[in-house]
C-alpha positions in Angstrom: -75.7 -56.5 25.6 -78.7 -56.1 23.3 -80.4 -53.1 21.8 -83.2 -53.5 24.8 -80.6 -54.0 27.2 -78.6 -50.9 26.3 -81.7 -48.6 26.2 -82.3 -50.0 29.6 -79.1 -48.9 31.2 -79.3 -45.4 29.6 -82.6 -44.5 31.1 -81.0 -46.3 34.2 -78.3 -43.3 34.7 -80.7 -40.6 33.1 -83.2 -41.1 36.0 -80.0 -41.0 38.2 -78.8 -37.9 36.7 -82.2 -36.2 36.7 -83.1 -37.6 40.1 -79.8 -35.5 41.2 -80.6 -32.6 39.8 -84.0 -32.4 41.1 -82.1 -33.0 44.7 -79.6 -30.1 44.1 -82.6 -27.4 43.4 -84.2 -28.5 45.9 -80.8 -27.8 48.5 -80.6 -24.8 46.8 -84.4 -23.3 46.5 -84.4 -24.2 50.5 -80.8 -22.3 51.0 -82.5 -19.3 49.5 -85.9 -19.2 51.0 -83.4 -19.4 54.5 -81.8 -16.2 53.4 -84.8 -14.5 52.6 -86.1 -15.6 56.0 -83.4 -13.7 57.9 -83.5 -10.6 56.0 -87.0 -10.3 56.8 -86.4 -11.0 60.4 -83.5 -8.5 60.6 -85.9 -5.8 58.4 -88.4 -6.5 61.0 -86.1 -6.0 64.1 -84.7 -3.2 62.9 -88.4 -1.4 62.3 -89.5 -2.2 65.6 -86.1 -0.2 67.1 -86.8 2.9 64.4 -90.7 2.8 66.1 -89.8 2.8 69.6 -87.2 5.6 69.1 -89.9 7.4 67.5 -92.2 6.9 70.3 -89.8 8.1 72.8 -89.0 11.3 71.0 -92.8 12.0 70.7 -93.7 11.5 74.7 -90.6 14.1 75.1 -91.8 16.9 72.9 -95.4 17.1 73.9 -95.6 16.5 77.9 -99.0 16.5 79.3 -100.0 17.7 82.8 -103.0 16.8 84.6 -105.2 16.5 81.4 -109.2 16.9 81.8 -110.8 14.1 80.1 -114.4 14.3 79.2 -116.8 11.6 79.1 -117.3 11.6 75.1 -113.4 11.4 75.2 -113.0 8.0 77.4 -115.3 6.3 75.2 -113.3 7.2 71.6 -110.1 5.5 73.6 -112.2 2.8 75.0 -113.6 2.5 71.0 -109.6 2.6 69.3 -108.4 0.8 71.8 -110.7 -2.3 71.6 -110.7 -2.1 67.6 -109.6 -4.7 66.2 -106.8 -4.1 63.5 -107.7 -4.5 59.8 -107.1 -7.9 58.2 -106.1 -7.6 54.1 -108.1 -10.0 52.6 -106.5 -12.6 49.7 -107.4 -12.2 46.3 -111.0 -13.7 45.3 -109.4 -16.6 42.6 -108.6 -19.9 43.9 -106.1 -23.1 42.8 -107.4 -25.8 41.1 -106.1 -29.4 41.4 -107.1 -32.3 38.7 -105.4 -35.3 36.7 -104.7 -35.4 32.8 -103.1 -37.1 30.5 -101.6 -39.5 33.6 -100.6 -36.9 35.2 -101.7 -34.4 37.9 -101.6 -30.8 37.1 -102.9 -27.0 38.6 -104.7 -24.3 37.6 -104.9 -20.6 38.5 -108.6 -18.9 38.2 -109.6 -15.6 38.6 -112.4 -14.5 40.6 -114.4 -14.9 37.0 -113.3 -17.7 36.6 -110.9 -17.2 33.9 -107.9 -19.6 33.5 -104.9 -17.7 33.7 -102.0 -20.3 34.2 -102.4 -24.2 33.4 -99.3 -25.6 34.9 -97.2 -28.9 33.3 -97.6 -32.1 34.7 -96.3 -33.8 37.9 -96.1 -37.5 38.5 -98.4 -37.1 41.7 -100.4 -35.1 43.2 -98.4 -33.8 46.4 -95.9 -32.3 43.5 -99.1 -30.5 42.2 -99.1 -29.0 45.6 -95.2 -28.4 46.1 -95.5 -27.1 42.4 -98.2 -24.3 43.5 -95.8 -23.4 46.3 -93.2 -22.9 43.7 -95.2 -20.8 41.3 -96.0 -18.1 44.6 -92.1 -17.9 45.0 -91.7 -17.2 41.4 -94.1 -14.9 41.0 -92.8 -12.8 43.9 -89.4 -13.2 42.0 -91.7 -11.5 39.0 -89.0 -13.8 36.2 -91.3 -13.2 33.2 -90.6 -13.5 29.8 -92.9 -12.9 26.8 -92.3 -15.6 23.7 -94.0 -15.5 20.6 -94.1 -17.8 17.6 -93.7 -18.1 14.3 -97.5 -17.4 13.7 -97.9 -14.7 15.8 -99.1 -15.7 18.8 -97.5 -14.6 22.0 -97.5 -16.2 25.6 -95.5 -15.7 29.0 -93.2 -18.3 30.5 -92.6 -17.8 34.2 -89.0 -19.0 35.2 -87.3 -20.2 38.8 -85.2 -17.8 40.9 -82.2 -18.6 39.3 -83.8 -18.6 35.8 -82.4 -21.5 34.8 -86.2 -23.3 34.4 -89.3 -22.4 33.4 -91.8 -23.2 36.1 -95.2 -22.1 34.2 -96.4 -21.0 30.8 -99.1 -18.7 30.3 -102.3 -19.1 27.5 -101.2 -18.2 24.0 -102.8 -14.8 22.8 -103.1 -13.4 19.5 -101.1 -9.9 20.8 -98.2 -9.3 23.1 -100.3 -6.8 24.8 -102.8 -9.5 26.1 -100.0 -11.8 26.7 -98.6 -8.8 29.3 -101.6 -8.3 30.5 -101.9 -12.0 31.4 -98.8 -11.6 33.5 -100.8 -8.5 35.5 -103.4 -10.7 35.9 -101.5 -13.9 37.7 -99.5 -11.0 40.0 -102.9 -9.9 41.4 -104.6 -13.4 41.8 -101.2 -15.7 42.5 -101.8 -15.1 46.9 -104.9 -16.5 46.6 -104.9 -19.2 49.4 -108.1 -20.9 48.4 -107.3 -24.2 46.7 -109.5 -27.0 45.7 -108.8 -30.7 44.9 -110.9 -32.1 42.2 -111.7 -35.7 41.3 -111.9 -35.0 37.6 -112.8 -32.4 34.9 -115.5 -32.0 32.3 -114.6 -33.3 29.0 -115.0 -30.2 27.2 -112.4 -29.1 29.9 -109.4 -31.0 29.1 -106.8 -29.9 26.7 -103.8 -32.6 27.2 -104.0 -35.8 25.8 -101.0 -39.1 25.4 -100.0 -39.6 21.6 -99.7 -43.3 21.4 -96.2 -44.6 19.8 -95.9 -43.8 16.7 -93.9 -45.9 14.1 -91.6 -43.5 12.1 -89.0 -44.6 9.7 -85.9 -42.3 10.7 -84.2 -40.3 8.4 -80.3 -39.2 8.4 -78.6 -35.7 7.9 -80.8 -33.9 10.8 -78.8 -32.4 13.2 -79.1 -30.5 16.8 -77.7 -27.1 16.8 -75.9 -25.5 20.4 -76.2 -22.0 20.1 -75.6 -19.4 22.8 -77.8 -15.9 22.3 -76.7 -13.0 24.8 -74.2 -13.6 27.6 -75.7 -16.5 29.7 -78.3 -18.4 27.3 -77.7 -21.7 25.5 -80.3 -23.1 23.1 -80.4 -26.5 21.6 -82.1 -26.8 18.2 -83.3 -29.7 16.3 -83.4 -28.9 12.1 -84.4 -31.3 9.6 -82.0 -31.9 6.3 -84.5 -29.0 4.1 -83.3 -26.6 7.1 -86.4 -26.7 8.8 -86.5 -26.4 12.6 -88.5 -28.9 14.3 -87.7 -28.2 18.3 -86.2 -25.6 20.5 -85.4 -26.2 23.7 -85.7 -23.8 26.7 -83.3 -21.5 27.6 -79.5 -23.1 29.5 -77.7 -21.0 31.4 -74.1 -23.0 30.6 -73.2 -24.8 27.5 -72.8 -27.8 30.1 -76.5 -27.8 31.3 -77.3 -27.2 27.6 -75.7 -30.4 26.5 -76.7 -32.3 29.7 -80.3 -31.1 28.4 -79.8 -32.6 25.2 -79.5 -36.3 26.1 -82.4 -35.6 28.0 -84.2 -34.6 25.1 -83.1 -37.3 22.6 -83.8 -39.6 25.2 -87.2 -38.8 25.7 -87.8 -38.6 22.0 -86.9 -41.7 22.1 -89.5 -43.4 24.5 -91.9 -41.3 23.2 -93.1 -39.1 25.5 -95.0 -37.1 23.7 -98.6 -34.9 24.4 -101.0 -33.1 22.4 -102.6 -30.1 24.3 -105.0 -27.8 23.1 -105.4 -24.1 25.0 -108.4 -21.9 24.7 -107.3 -20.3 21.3 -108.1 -23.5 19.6 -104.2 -24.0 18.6 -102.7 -27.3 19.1 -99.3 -27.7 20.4 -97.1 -30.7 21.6 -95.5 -31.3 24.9 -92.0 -33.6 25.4 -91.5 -34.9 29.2 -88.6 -36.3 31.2 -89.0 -40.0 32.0 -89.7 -38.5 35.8 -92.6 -36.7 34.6 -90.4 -33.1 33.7 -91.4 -31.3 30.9 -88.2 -30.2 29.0 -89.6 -29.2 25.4 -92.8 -27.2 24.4 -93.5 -27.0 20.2 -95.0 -24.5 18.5 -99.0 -24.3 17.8 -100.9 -25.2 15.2 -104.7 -24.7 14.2 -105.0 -28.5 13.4 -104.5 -31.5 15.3 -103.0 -33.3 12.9 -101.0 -30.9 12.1 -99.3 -31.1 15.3 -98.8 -35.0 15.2 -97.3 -34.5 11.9 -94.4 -32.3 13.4 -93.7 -34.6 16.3 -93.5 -37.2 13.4 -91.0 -35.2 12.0 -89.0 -34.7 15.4 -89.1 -38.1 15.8 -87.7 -39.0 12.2 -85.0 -36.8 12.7 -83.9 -37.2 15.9 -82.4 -40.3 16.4 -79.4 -40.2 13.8 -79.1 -36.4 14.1 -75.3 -35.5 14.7 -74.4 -32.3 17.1 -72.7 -29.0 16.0 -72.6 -26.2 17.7 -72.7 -22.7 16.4 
């Protein structure tokens, strides 16, 4: 079997594998919205019993004989008892759907029109819409963590229920303080039910571009690192021979799912399936997808374009005969 044909066959059973996967958190994300279904039910049950045992003690301690109602009286209960009940109104931002970069992604805005959350790509644009529905539940689960990077600017990444993967990153800020404040933000917009489908976006509006293959020499003596931080974190790192890091990957809650990640990785490195993406700081910053469209590695930013090119360059030169050790 040739080179072709083996590369073939490996992204063969990685589209298996990752086709699986998807399956299994899908099983599991609808097991868990089951669960919460019931508990509300039984919550909901259970104050209805508490209000109509308060309602009976009531009617016991304050009996009423032949009361004298008065004109002025009978309209107030005609008036409460034909008003209709307050309705809470949702939150004044609205969901934005649009293609880039071949893909289709989302966008959260507040009422100002601010863009809080620009979400990763999905192969179409129905996931766009399952993907919203899977930012809500996330939010409610309120999994936020706050990242910065080796230049000092911060951002939050959202993660599943089970933690295990992050479903949206916030906008890179030059403080932490505006990077928590980001995550107050998305809690009071994130119910907003208005959502609208747009053909395209202005030019000046799009930040995510393809990086056409790139022919790169590679280089020996790079290597991944497996690390584990904390109890239930695994991290795989690529460094270059000087010692220089080129890529993190996101957090793993087993060592298994950390190494499963990693032939994810080098197999997307790879094809190639690199973007450039550019957020509202100006700072460039490259993205690494799945061949189904996942994103599985985020780099760090930089002020230049080329700049970031260089680094995926660099990730690219080192990847492919980089041997694994783990820490």
């Amino acid at each position: 079997m040739g080179l072709f044909g083996r590369r073939k066959k490996k992204r063969e059973a990685e589209q298996k594998r990752l086709e699986e996967q998807r399956l299994a958190k899908i099983a599991e994300d609808k097991r868990i919205e089951e669960e919460k279904r019931k508990k509300a039910l039984e919550e909901k049950k259970k104050a209805e019993t508490n209000s109509q045992q308060v309602k009976k003690v009531e009617v016991k301690a304050k009996p009423v004989k032949n009361p004298v109602v008065t004109a002025k009286a009978k309209v107030a209960a005609k008036t409460k008892a034909t008003a209709k009940p307050s309705v809470k109104s949702s939150p004044s931002g609205k969901y934005e759907i649009y293609p880039e970069a071949g893909l289709y992604k989302y966008r959260l805005k507040a009422s100002n029109g601010e863009i809080l959350v620009v979400s990763y790509g999905y192969a179409s644009k129905k996931g766009a819409k399952n993907g919203i529905e899977t930012f809500i539940k996330a939010v409610e689960t309120g999994n936020f963590e706050i990242s910065t990077d080796k230049v000092g600017f911060s951002h939050f990444d959202l993660f599943g229920a089970r933690g295990a993967r992050v479903i949206a990153a916030g906008e890179f800020y030059k403080t932490v303080k505006l990077a928590e404040s980001a995550v107050e933000s998305v809690k009071k917009f994130y119910l907003c039910d208005k959502i609208v489908e747009l053909a395209k976006i202005p030019q000046n509006e799009m930040r995510e571009v393809l990086v056409e293959n790139l022919k790169v020499e590679e280089k020996p003596n790079g290597k991944y690192q497996l690390s584990k931080e904390g109890d239930k974190a695994f991290f795989i790192k690529l460094v270059a021979s000087n010692g220089q890091v080129l890529l993190v990957s996101q957090k793993y809650a087993s060592k298994q799912s950390a190494l499963n990640g990693l032939e994810s990785i080098k197999n997307a490195i790879e094809n190639q399936n690199f973007t450039v993406s550019k957020d509202k700081q100006e700072r460039y910053q490259y993205k690494l997808y799945t061949s189904n469209k996942q994103l599985i590695v985020s780099g760090e930013t930089y002020p230049q374009r080329a700049n970031c090119l260089s680094s995926v360059e660099s990730v690219i030169r080192f990847s492919g005969l980089a041997k694994t050790v783990e820490l």
